[in-house]
C-alpha positions as CSV (number, residue, x, y, z in Angstrom):
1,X,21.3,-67.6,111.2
2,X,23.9,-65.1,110.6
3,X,27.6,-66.1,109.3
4,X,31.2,-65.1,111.3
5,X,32.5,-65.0,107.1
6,X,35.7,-65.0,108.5
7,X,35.6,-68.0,110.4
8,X,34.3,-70.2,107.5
9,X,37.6,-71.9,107.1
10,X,36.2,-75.8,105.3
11,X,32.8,-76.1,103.2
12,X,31.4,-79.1,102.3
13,X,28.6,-78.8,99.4
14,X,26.3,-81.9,98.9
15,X,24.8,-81.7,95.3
16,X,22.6,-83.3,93.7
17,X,22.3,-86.7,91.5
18,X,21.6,-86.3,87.7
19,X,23.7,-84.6,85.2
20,X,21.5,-82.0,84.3
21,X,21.0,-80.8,88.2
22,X,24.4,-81.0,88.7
23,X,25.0,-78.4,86.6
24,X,22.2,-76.1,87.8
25,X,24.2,-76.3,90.9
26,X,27.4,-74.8,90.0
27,X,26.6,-71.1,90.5
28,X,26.5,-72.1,93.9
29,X,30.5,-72.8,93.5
30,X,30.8,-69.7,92.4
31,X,28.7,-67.5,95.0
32,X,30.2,-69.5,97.6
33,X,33.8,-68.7,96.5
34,X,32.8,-65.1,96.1
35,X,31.8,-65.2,99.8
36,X,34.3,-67.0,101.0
37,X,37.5,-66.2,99.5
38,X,40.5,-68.5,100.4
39,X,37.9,-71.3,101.9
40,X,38.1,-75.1,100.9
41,X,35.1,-76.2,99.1
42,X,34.4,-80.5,99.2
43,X,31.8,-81.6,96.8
44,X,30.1,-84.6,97.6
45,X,28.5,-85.9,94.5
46,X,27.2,-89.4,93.4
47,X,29.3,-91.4,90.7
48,X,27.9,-89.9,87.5
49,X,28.8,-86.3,88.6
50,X,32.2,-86.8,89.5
51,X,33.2,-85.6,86.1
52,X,32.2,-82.4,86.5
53,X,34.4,-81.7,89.9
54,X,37.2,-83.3,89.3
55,X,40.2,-81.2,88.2
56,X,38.1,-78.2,88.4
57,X,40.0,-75.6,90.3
58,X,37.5,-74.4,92.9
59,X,36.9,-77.6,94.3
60,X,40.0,-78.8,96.7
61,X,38.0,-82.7,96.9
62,X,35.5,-84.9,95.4
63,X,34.2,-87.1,97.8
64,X,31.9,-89.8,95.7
65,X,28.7,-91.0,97.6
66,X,26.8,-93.9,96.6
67,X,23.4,-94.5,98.4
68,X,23.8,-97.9,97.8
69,X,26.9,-98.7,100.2
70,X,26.7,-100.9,102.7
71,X,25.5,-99.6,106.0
72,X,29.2,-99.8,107.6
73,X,31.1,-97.8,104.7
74,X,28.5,-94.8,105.3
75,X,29.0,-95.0,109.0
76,X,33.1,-94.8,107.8
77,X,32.0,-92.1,105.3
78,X,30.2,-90.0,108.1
79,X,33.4,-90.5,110.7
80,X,35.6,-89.6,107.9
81,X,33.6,-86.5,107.1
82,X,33.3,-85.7,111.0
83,X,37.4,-85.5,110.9
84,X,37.3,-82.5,108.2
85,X,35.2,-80.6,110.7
86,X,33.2,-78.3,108.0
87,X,32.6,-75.0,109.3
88,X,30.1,-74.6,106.8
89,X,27.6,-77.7,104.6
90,X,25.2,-76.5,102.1
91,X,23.0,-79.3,101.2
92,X,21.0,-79.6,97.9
93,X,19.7,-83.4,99.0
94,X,18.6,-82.4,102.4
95,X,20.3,-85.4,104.0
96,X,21.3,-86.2,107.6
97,X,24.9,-85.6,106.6
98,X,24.8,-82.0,108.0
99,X,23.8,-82.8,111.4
100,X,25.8,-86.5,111.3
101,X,29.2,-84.6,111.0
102,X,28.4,-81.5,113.3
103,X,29.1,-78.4,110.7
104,X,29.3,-75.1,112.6
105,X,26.6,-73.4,110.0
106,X,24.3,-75.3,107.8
107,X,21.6,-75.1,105.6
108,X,17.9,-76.1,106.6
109,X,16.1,-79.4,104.6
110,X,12.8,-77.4,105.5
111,X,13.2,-73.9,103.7
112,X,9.8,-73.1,101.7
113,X,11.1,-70.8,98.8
114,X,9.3,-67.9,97.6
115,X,6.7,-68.1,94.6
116,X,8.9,-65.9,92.6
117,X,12.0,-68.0,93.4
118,X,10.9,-70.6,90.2
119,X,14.0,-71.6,88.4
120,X,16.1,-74.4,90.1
121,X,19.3,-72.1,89.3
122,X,17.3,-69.6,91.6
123,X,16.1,-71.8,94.0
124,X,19.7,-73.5,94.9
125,X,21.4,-69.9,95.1
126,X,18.0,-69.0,97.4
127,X,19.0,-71.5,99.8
128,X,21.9,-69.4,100.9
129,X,20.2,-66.5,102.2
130,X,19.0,-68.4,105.1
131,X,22.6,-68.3,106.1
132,X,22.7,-64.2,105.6
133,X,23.9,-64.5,101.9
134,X,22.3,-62.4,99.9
135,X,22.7,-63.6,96.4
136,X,20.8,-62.4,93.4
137,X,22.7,-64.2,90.4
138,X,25.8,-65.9,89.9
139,X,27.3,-68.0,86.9
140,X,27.7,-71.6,86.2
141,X,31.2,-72.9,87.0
142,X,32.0,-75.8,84.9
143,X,35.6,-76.1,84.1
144,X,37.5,-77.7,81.0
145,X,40.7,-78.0,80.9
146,X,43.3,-77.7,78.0
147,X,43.5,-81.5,77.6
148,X,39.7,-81.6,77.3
149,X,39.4,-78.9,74.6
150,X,42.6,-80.7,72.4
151,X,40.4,-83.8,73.0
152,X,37.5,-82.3,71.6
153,X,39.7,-80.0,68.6
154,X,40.9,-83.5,67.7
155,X,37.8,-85.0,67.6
156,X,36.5,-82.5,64.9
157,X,39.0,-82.9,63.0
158,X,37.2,-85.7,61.8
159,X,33.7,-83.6,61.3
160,X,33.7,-81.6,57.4
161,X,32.4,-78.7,57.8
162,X,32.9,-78.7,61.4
163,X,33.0,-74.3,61.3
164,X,29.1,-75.4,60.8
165,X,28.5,-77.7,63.6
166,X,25.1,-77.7,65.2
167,X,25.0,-80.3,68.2
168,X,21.8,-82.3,68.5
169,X,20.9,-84.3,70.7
170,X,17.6,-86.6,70.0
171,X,17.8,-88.6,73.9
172,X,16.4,-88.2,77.7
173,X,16.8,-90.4,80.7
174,X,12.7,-90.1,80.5
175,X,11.3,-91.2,77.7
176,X,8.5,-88.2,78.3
177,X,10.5,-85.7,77.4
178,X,11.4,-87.2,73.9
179,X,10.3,-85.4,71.0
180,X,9.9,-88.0,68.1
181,X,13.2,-89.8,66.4
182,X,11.6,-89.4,62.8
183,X,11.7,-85.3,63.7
184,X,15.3,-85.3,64.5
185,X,16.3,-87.3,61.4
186,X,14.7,-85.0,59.0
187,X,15.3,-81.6,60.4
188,X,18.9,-82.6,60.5
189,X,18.9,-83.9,57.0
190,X,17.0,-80.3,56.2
191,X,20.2,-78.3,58.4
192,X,22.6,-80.5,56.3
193,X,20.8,-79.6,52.6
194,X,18.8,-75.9,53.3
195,X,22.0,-74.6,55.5
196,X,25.2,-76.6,54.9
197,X,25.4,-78.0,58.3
198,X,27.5,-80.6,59.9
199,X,25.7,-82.8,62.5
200,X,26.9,-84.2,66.0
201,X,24.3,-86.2,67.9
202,X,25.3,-86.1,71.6
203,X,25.0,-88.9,74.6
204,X,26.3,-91.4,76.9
205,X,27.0,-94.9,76.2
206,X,23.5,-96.1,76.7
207,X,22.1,-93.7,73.8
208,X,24.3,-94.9,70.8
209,X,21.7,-97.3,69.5
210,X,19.2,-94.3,69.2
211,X,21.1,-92.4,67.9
212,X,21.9,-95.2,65.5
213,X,18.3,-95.3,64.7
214,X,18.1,-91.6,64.0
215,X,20.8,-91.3,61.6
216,X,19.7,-94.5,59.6
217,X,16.7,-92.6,58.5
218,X,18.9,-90.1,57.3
219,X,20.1,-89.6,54.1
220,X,23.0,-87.7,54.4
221,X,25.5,-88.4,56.9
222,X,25.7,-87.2,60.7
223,X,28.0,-87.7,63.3
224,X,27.3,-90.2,66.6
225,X,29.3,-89.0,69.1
226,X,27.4,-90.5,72.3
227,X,29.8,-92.0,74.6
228,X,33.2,-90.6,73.1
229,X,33.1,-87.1,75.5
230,X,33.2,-86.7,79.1
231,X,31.4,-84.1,80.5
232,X,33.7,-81.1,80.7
233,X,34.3,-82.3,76.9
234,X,31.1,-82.4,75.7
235,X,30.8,-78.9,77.1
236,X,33.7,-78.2,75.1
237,X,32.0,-79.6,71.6
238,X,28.7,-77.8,72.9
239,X,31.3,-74.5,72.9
240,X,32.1,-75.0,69.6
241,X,28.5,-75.6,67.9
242,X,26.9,-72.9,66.5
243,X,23.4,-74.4,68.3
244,X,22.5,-77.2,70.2
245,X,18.7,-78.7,69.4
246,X,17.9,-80.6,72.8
247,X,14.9,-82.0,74.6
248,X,14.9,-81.0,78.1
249,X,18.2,-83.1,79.3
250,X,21.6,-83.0,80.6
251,X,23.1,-81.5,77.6
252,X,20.0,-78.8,77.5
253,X,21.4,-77.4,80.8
254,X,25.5,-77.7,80.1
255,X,24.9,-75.4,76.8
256,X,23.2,-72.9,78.8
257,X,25.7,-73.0,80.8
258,X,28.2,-72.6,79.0
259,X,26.2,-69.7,76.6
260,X,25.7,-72.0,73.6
261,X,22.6,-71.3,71.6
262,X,20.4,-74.0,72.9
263,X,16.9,-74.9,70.9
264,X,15.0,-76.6,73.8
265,X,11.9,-79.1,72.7
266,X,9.2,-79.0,75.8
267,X,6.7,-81.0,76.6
268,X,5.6,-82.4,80.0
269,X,8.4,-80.5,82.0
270,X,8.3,-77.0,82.9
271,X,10.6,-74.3,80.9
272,X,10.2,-72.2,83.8
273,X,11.9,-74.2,86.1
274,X,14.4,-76.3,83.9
275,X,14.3,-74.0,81.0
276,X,17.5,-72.3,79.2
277,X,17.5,-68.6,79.4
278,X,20.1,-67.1,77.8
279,X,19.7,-63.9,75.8
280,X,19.4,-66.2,72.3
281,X,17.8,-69.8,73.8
282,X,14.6,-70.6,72.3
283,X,12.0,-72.9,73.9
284,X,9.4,-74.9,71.6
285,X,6.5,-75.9,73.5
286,X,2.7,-76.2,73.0
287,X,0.8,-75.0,75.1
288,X,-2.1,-77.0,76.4
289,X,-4.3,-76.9,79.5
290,X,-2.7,-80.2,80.4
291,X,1.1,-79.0,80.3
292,X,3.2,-78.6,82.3
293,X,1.9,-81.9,84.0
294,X,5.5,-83.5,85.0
295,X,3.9,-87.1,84.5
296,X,4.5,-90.2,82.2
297,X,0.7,-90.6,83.6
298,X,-0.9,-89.2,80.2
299,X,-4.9,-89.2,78.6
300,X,-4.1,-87.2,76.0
301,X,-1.6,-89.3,74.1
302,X,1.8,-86.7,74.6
303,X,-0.2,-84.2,72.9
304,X,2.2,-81.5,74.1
305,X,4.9,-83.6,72.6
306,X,3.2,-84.9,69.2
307,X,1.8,-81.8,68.2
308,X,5.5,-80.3,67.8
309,X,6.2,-80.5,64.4
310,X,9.4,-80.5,61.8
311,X,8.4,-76.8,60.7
312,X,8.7,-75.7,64.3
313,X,11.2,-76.8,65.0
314,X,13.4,-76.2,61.9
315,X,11.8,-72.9,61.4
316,X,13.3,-71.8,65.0
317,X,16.2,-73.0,64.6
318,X,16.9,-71.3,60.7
319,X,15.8,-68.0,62.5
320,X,18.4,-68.4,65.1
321,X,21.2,-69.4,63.0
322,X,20.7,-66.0,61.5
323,X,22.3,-64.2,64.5
């Protein structure tokens, strides 16, 4: 299906759910303001995403979606959309929305990508070229906004050493993808003593009792920050670290995006797909016949996990300090 460009007047862009695909999904913001100068963009996003739209100056509305509303508000939410009249919806979810509110030009739930189409960021921008747009790259659009960054400023003004801050953050909505708490407590109190870092552990709300944990089997003192940044912040405070050491989570993908140096710890997940790749990421991973297996259903014990050790990790990220 081939695009009148000029006739694409009102887009609508269903994204995607967790924070850390979210954010994989921004380019699209970009590619599709390239292509469509002058063209309102919608988002519709569930409720933990909002913070990433709102405010941001590409997007003219955030229209919050909760899968759990009564049947009648979505009927509302559909007739409400229908009113807009999209010319153009690009759904990530592949919903029913697109063909509930009549859009002109959509994207198709059935597109089979490519086998060299790996990375999500690849495979989200791929989706466009069933429309006719041909797009090979394009960058992550999160915005912060000056009230966000003096946020942030101020928050570090409470951080020594803060010129030295490397951002760590020990949590994951799975508890798969969690490299062990023990390792994060001593390769931060080695960062501290061997390099004269400051620490900053990183989450939401629901992680500040880990994060607790960690830093009681510290020595030396780090920083729990879960819970005091929203999003466009924390991409702020991941701006101003020197590195971020992450497992594969929602903070893994907002300092790619915004071109921290992320130190990613892998295990079940695939660094191919979810993996940072900017010019200076590092991944840690072992690799085993088993991984990448995507499952909490392991024989092995987390093998690809366990067998990470503190050396690894605080080896990598020494060398990468260096730069």
């Amino acid at each position: 299906m081939m695009i009148d460009k000029k006739s694409v007047k009102r887009i609508l862009l269903i994204t995607l759910t967790n924070i850390g695909d979210i954010v994989l999904t921004t380019p699209l913001i970009s590619a599709l303001d390239k292509e469509f100068p002058g063209a309102r963009l919608d988002i519709m996003v569930g409720p933990f995403g909002k913070d990433i739209f709102v405010n941001h100056p590409k997007v003219f509305k955030v229209i919050i979606y909760n899968k759990h509303l009564p049947l009648q508000e979505k009927r509302r939410l559909v007739q409400k959309l229908k009113s807009i009249k999209y010319d153009l919806v690009v759904d990530l979810k592949n919903t029913l929305f697109p063909m509930l509110i009549g859009s002109k030009y959509r994207t198709s739930p059935i597109q089979t990508a490519p086998k060299d189409v790996v990375h999500k960021k690849d495979f989200h921008l791929w989706k466009l070229k069933a429309l006719g747009i041909e797009v090979s790259d394009a960058p992550f659009s999160l915005h912060v906004s000056d009230k966000d960054r003096e946020y942030v400023d101020r928050l570090l003004e409470n951080i020594p050493n803060s010129d030295n801050l490397i951002t760590v953050s020990p949590t994951s909505k799975s508890l798969i993808k969690r490299w062990k708490q023990s390792g994060f407590a001593r390769i931060c109190e080695r960062l501290i003593k061997e390099k004269g870092a400051s620490i900053a552990m990183i989450g939401d709300d629901n992680d500040r009792g880990l994060i607790d944990d960690v830093i009681e089997q510290m020595d030396s003192r780090a920083y729990n920050l879960a819970g005091r940044t929203t999003i466009p912040q924390l991409a702020h405070l991941l701006m101003k670290s020197r590195l971020l050491i992450t497992n594969d989570s929602a903070p893994m993908h907002i300092g790619h995006a915004v071109e921290t140096r992320v130190l990613a710890i892998f295990g079940p997940t695939d660094p191919k797909k979810y993996g940072p790749r900017g010019r200076y990421d590092r991944i840690i991973r072992k690799d085993l016949g088993c991984s990448p297996c995507e499952t909490a259903q392991c024989k092995t014990k987390h093998e690809c996990m366990e067998l990470i050790s503190d050396d690894d990790v605080f080896n990598a990220a020494a060398e990468m300090l260096k730069g």
